[in-house]
C-alpha positions in Angstrom: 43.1 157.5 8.8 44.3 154.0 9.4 47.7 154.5 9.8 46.8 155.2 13.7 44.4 152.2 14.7 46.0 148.7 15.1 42.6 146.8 14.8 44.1 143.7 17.1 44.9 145.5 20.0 42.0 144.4 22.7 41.3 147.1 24.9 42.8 147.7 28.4 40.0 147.1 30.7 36.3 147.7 31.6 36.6 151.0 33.2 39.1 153.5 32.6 42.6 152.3 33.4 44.4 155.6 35.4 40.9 155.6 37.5 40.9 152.4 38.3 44.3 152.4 39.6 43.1 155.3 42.5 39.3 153.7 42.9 38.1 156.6 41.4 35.0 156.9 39.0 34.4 158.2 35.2 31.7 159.7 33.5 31.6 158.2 30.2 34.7 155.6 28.5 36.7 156.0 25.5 38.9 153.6 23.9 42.5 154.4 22.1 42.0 153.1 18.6 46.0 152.6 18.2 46.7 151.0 21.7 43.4 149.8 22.9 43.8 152.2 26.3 40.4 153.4 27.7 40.4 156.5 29.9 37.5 159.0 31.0 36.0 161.3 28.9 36.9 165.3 28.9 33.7 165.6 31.4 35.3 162.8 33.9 37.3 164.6 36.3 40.5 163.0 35.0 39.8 163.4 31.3 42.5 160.5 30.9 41.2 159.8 27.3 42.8 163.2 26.0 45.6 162.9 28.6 46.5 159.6 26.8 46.2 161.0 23.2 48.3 164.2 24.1 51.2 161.8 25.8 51.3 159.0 23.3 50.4 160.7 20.1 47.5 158.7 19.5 44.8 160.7 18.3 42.2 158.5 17.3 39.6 157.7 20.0 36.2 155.2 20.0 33.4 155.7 22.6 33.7 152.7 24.6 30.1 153.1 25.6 27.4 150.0 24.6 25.5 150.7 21.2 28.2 153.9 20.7 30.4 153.3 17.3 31.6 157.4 16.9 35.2 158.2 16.6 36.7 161.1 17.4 40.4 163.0 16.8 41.7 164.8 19.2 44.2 166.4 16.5 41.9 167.8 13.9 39.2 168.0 17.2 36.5 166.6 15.2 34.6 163.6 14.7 35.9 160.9 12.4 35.6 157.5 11.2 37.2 154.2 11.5 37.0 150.6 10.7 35.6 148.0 13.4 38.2 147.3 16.9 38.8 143.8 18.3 35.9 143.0 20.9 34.7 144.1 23.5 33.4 147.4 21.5 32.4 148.5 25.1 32.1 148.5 29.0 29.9 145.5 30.1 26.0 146.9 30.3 25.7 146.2 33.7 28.4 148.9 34.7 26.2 152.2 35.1 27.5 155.5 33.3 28.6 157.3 35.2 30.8 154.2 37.1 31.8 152.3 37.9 28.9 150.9 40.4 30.2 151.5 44.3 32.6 154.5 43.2 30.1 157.0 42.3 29.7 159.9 44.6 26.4 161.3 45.1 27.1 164.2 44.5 29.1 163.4 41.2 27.3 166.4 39.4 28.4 168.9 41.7 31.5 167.6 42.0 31.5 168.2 38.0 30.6 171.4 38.0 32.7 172.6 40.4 35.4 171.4 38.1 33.8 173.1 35.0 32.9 169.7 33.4 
């Protein structure tokens, strides 16, 4: 499916780009295989990976997590496969999951399951 993943496109950022802009924090990163965008995962609070997929059309997704490679498709909501993205491959390892460091409530699992994360 490689008619959706530009292999050049670098990725936005470190963290994930929506929660960045509103110091806010993210469970777990994924990066956009056709723009390079990383948002939060579906158990962030912002779930801006799938946010992004549904608005742009971009479907394929890469955990931007260190020693992560899976893909997933929001479309066909299943796991799927893909051919190696321009570096970085993930969030520096010094950034915690969940992060980023400083933006982290305590009580970020609360917080998550009042939301039904």
């Amino acid at each position: 499916m490689t008619d959706a993943v530009d292999t050049s496109a670098p990725p936005s950022g470190d963290g994930c780009a929506e929660c960045d802009a509103i110091d806010g924090w993210w469970v777990h990163l994924r990066r956009c295989a056709a723009c390079g965008h990383v948002g939060c995962c579906d158990s962030s609070l912002g779930q801006h990976a799938s946010r992004h997929a549904r608005e742009s059309g971009h479907r394929l997704v890469q955990s931007y997590e260190p020693d992560e490679d899976w893909w997933w498709d929001y479309d066909a909501a299943d796991w799927a496969q893909g051919p190696v993205l321009a570096p970085p491959t993930s969030h520096p390892r010094s950034q915690p999951s969940p992060g980023p460091r400083g933006r982290v409530p305590q009580d970020w699992r609360a917080l998550l399951e009042a939301a039904g994360r």
